[in-house]
Residue frames relative to the residue before (quaternion, step in Angstrom):
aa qw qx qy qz dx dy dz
X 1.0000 0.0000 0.0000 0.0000 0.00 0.00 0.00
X 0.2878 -0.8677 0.4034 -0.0384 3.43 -1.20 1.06
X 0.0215 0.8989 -0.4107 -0.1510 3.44 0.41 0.47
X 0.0371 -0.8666 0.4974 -0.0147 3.44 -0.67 0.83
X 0.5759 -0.6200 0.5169 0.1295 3.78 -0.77 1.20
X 0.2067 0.7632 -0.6117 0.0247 3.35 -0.50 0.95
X 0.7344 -0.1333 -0.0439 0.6641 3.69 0.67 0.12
X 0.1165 0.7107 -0.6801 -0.1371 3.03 -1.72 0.60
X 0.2729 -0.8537 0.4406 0.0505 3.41 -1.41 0.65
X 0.2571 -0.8091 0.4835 0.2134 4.16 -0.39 0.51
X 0.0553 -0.8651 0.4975 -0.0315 2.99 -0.65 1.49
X 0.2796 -0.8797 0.3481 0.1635 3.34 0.90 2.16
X 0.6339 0.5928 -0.4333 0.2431 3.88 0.93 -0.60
X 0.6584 0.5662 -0.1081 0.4840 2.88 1.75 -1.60
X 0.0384 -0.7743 0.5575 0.2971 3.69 1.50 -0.61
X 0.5603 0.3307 -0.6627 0.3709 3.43 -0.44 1.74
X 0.2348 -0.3889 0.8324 0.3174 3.44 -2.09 -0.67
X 0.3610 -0.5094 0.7722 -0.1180 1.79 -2.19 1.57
X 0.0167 0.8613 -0.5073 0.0238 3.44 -0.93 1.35
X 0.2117 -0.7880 0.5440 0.1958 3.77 -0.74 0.55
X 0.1741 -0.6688 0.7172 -0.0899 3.69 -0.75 1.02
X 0.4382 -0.5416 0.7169 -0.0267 2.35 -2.95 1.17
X 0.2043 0.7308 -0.6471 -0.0734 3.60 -0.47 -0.14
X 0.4498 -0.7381 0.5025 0.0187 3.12 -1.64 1.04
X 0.3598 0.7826 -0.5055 0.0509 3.83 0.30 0.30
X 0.0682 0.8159 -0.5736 -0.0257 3.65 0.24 0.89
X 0.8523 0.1098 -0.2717 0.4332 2.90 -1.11 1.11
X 0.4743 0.5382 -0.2811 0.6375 3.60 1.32 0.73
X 0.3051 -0.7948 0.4366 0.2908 3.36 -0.70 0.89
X 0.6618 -0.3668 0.3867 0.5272 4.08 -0.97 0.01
X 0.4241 -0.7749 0.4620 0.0794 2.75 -1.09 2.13
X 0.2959 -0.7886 0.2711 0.4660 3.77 -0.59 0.01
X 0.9000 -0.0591 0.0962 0.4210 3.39 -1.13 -0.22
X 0.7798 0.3075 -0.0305 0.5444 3.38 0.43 -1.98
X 0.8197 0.2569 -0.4796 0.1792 3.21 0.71 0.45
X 0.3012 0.6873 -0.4061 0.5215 3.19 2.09 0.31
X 0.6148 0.5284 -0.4239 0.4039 3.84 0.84 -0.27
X 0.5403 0.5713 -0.3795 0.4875 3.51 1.47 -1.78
X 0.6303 0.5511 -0.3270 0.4382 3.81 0.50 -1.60
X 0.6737 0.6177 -0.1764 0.3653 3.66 0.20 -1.01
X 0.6323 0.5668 -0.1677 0.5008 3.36 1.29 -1.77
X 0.6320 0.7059 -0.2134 0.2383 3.52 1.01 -1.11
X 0.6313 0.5073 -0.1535 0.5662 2.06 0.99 -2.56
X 0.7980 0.4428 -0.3152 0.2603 3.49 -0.33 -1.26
X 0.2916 -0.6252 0.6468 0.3252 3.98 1.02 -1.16
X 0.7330 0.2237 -0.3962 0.5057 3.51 -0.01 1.20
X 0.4857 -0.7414 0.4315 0.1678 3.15 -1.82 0.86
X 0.7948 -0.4707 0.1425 0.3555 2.91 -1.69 1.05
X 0.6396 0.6198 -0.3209 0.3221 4.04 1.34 -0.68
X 0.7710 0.2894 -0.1292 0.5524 3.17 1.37 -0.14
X 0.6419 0.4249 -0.3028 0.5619 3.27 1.34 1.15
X 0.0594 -0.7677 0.6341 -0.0710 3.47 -0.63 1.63
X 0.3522 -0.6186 0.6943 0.1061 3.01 -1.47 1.42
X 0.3300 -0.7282 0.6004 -0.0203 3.81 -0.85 1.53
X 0.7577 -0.2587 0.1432 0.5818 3.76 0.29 -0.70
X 0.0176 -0.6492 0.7266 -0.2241 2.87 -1.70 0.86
X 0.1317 0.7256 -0.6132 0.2832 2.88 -0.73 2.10
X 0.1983 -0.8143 0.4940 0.2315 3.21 -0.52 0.55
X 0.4881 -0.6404 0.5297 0.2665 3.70 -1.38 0.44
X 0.4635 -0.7259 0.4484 0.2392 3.69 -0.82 1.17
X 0.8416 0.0425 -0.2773 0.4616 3.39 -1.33 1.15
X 0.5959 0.6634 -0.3489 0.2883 3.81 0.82 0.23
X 0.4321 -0.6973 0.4411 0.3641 2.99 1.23 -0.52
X 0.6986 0.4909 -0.2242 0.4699 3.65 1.00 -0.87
X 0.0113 0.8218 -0.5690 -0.0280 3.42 -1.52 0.69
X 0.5572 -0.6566 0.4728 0.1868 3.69 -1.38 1.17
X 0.3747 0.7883 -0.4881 0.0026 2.83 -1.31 0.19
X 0.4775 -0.7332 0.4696 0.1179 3.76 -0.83 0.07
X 0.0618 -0.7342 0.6760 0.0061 3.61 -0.39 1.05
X 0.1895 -0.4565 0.8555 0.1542 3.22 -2.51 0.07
X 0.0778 0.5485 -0.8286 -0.0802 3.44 -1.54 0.62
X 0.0455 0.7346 -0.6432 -0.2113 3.15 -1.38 0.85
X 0.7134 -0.3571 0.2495 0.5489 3.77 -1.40 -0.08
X 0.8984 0.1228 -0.1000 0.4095 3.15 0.09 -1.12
X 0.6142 -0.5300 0.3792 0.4449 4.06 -1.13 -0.30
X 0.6957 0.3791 -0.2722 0.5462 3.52 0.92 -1.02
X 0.5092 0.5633 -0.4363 0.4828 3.69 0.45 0.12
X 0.6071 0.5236 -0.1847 0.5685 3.46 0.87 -1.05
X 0.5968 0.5631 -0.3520 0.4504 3.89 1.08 -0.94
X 0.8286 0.4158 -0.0064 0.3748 2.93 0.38 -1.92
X 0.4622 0.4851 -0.3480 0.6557 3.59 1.83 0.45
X 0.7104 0.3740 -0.3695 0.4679 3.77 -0.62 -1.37
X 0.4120 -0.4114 0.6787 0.4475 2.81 -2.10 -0.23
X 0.7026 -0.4136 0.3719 0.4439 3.73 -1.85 0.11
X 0.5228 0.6952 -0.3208 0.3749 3.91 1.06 -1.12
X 0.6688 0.2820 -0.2764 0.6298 3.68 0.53 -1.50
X 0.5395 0.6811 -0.4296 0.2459 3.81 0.29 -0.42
X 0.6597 0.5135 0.0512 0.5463 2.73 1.11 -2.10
X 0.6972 0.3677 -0.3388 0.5138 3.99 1.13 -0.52
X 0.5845 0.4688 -0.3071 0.5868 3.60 0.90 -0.63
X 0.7325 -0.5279 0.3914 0.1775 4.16 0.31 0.27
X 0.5518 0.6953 -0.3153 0.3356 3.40 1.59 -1.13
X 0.7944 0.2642 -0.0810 0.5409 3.54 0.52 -1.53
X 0.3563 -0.6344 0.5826 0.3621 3.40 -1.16 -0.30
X 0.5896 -0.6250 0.3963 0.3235 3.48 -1.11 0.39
X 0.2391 -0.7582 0.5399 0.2765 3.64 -0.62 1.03
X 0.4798 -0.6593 0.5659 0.1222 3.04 -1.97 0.58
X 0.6428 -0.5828 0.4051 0.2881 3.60 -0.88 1.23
């Protein structure tokens, strides 16, 4: 699996970057979530607590999937932005109970 940068952007209000990515897994099926973040974490130089993977779809018969990150500076900044869901899909929060 490959991770590849395709645009990234600073968004000074929000104090994060927003990043779109490529991943490669040909012949391999669609990786999941947490580990396209580990992959991600690399590429970028920052850890996994301050870095949500938003979408992530992959494109039929290509091997190749999209997607969108947020790294922000800090974790609770990240809190007090996301909704609890992307929180709760990315590992951060735990799921609340009815």
């Amino acid at each position: 699996m490959d991770v590849e940068i395709v645009g990234r952007k600073d968004n000074l209000l929000l104090e994060r970057s927003e990043v779109d990515f490529l991943v490669k897994h040909e012949n391999e099926s669609t990786p999941p979530r947490k580990q396209v973040r580990e992959a991600l974490g690399i590429a970028l130089n920052v850890g996994k607590s301050i870095l949500i993977v938003d979408s992530f779809t992959s494109e039929f018969g290509k091997g190749t999937s999209k997607g969108t990150a947020r790294v922000y500076k800090d974790l609770e900044k990240a809190k007090k932005i996301e909704d609890d869901h992307i929180l709760v899909r990315n590992g951060l929060m735990e799921k609340k109970k009815k």
